[in-house]
C-alpha positions as CSV (number, residue, x, y, z in Angstrom):
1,X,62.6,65.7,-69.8
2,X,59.4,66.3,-71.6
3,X,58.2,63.2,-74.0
4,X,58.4,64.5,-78.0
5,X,55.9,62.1,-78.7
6,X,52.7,63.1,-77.0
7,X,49.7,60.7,-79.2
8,X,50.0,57.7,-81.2
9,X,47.0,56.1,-82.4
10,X,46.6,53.1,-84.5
11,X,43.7,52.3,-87.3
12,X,42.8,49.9,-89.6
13,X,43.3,50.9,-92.9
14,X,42.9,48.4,-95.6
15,X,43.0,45.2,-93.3
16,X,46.5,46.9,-92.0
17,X,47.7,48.0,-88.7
18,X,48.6,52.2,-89.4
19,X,50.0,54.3,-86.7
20,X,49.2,57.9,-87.2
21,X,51.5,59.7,-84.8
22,X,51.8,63.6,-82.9
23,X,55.5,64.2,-82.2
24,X,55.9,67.7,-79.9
25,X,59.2,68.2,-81.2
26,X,62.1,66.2,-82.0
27,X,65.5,66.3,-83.4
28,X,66.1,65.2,-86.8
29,X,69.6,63.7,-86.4
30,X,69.0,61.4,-83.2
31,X,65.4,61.7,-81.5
32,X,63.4,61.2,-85.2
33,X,65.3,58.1,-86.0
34,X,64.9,56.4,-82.7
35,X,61.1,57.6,-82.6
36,X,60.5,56.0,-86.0
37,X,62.0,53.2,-84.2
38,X,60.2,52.8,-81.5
39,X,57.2,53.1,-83.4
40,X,57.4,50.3,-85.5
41,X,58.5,48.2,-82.6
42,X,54.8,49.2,-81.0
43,X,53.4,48.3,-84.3
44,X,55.5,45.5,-84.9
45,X,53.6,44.2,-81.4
46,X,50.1,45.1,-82.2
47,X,50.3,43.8,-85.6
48,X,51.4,40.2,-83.9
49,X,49.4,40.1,-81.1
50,X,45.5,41.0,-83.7
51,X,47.2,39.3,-86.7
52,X,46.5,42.2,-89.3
53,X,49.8,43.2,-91.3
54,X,51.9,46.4,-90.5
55,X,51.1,49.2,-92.9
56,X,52.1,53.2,-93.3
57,X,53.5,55.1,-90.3
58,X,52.0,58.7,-90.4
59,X,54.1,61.3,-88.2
60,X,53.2,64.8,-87.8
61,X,56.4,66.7,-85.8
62,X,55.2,70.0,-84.9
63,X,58.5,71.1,-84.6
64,X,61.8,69.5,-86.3
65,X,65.6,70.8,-85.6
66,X,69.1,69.8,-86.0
67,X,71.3,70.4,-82.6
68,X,74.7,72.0,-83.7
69,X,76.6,69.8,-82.3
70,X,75.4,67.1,-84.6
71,X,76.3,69.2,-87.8
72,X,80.3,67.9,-88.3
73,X,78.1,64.7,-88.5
74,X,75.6,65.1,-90.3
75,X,77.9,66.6,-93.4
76,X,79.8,63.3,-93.3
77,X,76.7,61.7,-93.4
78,X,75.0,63.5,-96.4
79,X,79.0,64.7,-98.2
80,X,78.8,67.3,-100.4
81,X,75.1,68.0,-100.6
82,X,75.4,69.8,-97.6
């Protein structure tokens, strides 16, 4: 399969590590969630490993969907706003 997230890059910004993030596309029920994840576990590292804090995740997802299969689901998750 082809990789949704295709750049990550992280900055200082305010004495804080930020990741700034380029997401091809992704799924908003699974692949988002488990990208955000992952993310925050790179940060997490980076963050240990220079001892500067974690601050802001920026994601830019160039294309966001929900697969239909995931619908039943996601109206038990979000009840009658759906």
């Amino acid at each position: 399969e082809i990789p949704g997230i295709v750049g990550i890059w992280f900055k200082l910004v305010e004495n804080k590590i930020t990741a700034t993030v380029i997401i091809r596309n992704n799924d908003c029920f699974v692949g988002f969630p488990a990208n955000l994840y992952q993310i925050h576990i790179l940060q997490k590292y980076i963050s240990e490993k220079t001892g500067f804090e974690t601050g802001r995740i920026v994601i830019y997802s160039l294309g966001m969907h929900i697969y239909m299969d995931h619908l039943d689901d996601i109206k038990l998750l979000i009840g009658n706003h759906f």
